[in-house]
N, C-alpha and C positions, 0 to 999 in steps of 0.2 A: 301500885304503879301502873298505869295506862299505859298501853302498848299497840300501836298502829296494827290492825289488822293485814294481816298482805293477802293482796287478789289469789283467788283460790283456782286451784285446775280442775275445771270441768275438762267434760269428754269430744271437745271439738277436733273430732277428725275432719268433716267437713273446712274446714279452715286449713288445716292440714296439708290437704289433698287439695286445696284451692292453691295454695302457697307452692305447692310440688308444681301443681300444672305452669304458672306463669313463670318460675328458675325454667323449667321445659323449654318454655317460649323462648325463654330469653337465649336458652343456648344454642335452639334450634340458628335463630335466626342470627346467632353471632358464627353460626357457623356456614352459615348460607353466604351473609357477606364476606364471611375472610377470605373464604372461595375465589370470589369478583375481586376481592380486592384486601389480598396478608395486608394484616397488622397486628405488631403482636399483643396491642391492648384488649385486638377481638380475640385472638388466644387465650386470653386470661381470664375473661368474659365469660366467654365459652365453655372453659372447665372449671372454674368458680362456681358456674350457675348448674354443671353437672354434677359435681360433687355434692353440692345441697341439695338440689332434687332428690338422691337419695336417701340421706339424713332426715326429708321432713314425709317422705315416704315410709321411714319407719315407725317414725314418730306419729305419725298415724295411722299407721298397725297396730301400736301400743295402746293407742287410745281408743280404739275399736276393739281391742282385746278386754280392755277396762269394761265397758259395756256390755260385752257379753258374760262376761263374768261378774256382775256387780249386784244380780237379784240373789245368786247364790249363795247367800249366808250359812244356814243352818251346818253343811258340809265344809265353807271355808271353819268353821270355831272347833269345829272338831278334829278338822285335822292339823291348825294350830296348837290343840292340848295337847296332838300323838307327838310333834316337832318337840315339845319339852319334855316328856316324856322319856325320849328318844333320847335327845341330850342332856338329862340326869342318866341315862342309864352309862351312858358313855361317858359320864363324869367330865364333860366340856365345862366351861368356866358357864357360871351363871350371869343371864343378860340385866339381871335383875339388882345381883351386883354392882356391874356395871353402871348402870342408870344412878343408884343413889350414889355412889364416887362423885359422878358428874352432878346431879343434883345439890351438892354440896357447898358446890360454887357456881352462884347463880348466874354469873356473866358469864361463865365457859357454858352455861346448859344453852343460853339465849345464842351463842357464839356456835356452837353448835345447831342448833334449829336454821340458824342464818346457812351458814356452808349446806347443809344437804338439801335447801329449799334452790341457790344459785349455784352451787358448784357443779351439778350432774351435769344440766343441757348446755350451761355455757361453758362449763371446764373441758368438755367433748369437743363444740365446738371449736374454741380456741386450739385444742390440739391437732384436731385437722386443719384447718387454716395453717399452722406451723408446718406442720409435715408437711405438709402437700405444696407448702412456697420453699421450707427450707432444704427439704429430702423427698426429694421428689422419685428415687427411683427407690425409695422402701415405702411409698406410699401406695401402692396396688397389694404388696402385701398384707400392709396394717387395714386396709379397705375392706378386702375380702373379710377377715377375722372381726370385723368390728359387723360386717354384716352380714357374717356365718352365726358367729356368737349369739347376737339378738335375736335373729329368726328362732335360732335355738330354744333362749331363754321365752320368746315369746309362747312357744310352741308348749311349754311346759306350762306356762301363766295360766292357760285356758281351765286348767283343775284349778281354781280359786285354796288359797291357804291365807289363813288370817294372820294379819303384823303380830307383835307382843303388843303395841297400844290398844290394840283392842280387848287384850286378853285382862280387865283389871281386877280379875278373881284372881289372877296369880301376880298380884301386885304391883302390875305396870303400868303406868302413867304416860300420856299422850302430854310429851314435853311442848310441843309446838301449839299443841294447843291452849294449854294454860297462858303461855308468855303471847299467845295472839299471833305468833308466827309460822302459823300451820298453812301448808298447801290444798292441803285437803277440806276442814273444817269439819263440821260435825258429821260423825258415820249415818248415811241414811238421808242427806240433805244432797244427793245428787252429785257428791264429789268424786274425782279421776281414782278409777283404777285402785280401789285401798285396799282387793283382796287379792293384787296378784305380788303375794310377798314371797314365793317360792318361785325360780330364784331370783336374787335381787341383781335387778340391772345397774342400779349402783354400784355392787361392789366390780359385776364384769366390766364394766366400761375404765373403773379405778384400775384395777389390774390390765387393763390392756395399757391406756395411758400411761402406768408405772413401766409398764416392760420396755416401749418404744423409746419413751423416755431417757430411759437407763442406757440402751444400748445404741442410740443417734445422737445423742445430746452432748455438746462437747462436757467434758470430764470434769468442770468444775460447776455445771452446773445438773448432772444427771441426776444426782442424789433429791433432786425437785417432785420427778416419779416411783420412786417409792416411798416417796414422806406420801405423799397424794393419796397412793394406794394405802397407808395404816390409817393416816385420820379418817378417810374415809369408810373404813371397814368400824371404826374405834365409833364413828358417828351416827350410823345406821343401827349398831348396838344400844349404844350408849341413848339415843333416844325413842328406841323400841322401835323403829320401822322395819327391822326383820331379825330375822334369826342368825345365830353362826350358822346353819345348816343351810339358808341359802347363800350365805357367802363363799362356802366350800362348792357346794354345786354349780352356781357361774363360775367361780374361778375350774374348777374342772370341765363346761363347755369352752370356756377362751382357749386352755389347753389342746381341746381335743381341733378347735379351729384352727391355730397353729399350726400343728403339725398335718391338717388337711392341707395349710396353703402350703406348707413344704413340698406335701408329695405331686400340689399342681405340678406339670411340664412347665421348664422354662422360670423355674421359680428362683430368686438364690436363694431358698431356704432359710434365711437371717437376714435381719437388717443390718445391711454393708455401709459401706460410707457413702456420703449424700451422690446425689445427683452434682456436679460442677456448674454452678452457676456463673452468670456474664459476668462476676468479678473476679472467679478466681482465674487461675492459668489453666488449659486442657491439658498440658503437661502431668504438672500435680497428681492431677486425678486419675489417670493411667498409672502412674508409679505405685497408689496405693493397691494398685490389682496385681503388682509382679509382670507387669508386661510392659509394652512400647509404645508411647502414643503414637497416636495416627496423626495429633498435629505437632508438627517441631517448636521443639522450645523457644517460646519468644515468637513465636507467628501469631499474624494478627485474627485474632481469636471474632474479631467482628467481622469478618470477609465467611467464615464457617457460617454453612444455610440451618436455619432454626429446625432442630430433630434430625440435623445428622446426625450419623453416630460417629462420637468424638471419644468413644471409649477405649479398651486396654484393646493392642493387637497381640497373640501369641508372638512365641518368642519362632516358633517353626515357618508364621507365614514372612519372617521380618528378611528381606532381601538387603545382604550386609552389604554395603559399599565398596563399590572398585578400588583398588588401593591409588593414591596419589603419585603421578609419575614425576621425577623431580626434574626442576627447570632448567632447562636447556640453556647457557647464556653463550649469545652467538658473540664471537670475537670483535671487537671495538678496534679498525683500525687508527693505528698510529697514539697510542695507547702502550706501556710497558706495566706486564702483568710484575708483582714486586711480592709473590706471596711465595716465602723460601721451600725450596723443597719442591716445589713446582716446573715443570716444563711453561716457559714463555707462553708458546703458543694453545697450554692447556685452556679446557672450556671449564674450570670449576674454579679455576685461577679468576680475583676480580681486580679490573682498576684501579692501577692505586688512584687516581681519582677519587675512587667509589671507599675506600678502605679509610677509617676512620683512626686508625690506627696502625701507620705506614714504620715497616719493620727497615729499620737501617744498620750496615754493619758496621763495629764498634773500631775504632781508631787501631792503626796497624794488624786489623783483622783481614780474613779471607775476605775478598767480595762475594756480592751474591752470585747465583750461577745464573750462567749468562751472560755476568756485565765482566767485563776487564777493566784490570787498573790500567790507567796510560803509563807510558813509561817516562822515570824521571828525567827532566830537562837539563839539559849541560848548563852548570852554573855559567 
């Protein structure tokens, strides 16, 4: 069966770093005009084109990593066999395993080789794009960790450690490239980065995406970032592109990024509930914090200037309202107050006019007070 080759990843950082410079420009100068002249399309512009500035700033770091690390073979193959080694001694599940389960059913192996060739750059980017339009105020958190974590993983990349595809003296098979759907392509023909498999930035990018996911994501659909994070982990296995051992070590730098962005100043430490965007009410969204909005319920929410702060007031700065003094109603003359039990000339007394419901006395009863009966006429 023939099978469309797919374009392969060379080490164009240069492109890279082309791509970062002009989002630069572009935000530069969205940001020079909104200056002269708010709009909040140049808003959107502006940190649209900053956000990806640094995304393709890593991405080629990564790629520049790959080439420094790409002549050293002899050092990566060896310390690929200690990686197995290591993990028979520790009796982890074999990757080897895994692979023929998946080899078994040859549309799940191809189905696999698909996800880990498009699911890393653009499943990433899709996730920031969401965060960053939908939760805006856990987006500085997840930022930092997605570009503490990497620098990290990058930093360890530069010792070169060989995939298991590479390894096929201990029986592993380069699935992607049999079925033609390898990113890579043959070892030694100039392809991206194939010896920085310790640790794998696929699983930390998986695991950060599953976390954020899980805990912003309304409730029937959270369960989307942890399915992400196992197939992903089950993928990277399953078709020998790394080890369990680098998927425990990125998952232990996102950790340790984490609880960095905690201990920043000024951090909430977890991802809270989103930012209030121009559809809901600024109400709302003060309630979910235990405090007071600072707009009144039912205020016109578009008269509020773009990055006020519209958030929870404490309950100590809240100055509680004067009590209502009650209405004074000044006397109507020539007018007869009719409410029983009342002084004529009382102020809380209304109109019978005004009274909807005029209280009269019942047949050979007392009159009201105030009023006399006349007296009976001589037949």
């Amino acid at each position: 069966m023939h099978h469309r080759r797919m374009p392969q990843l060379r080490p164009g950082w240069p492109v890279s770093l082309g791509t970062a410079t002009a989002l630069l420009a572009v935000f530069v100068a969205c940001t020079v005009v909104g200056r002269r002249r708010p709009r909040p399309s140049l808003g959107v512009t502006a940190a649209f084109a900053r956000e990806f500035t640094v995304i393709m700033l890593l991405l080629g770091l990564w790629q520049s990593v790959g080439v420094y690390v790409y002549g050293r073979v002899p050092g990566a193959i060896e310390r690929g066999h200690r990686i197995a080694a290591w993990e028979a001694a520790w009796h982890l599940p074999s990757e080897s395993g895994v692979q023929r389960a998946l080899l078994g059913v040859p549309h799940l192996a191809q189905a696999a080789d698909l996800f880990y060739a498009y699911a890393h750059l653009n499943g990433m980017a899709l996730f920031i794009v969401w965060l960053w339009w939908r939760h805006r105020e856990v987006y500085p958190h997840a930022r930092f960790v997605i570009i503490t974590s990497t620098l990290a993983c990058l930093l360890v990349q530069v010792v070169p450690v060989a995939p298991p595809r590479l390894l096929s003296d201990l029986g592993f098979v380069d699935t992607a490239l049999q079925d033609g759907s390898s990113v890579y392509g043959q070892f030694g023909a100039g392809a991206a980065n194939q010896l920085a498999a310790m640790p794998s930035v696929h699983v930390g990018w998986a695991v950060i995406v599953g976390w954020y996911v899980f805990r912003s994501a309304p409730r029937r659909w959270s369960w989307i970032g942890p399915i992400h994070c196992l197939i992903t982990v089950l993928v990277v296995v399953g078709t020998a592109n790394h080890w369990w051992l680098d998927g425990f070590v990125a998952a232990g730098l996102v950790v340790l990024a984490v609880l960095g962005a905690r201990a920043l100043p000024g951090s909430r430490g977890r991802p809270g509930p989103s930012r209030p965007t121009p559809g809901r009410r600024r109400g709302g969204a003060a309630r979910e914090h235990g405090g007071v909005s600072a707009v009144p319920e039912g205020a016109d929410v578009g008269a509020v200037p773009e990055g006020a702060d519209v958030g929870a007031v404490p309950e100590s700065d809240v100055v509680p309202p004067a009590p209502a003094e009650p209405p004074v109603r000044a006397a109507v003359p020539g007018r007869r107050w009719t409410r029983a039990g009342r002084h004529p000339e009382s102020d809380d007394c209304l109109p019978s006019t005004a009274s909807p419901h005029r209280r009269r006395p019942a047949r050979g009863g007392d009159p009201l007070p105030g009023r006399e009966r006349p007296p009976p006429t001589a037949a």
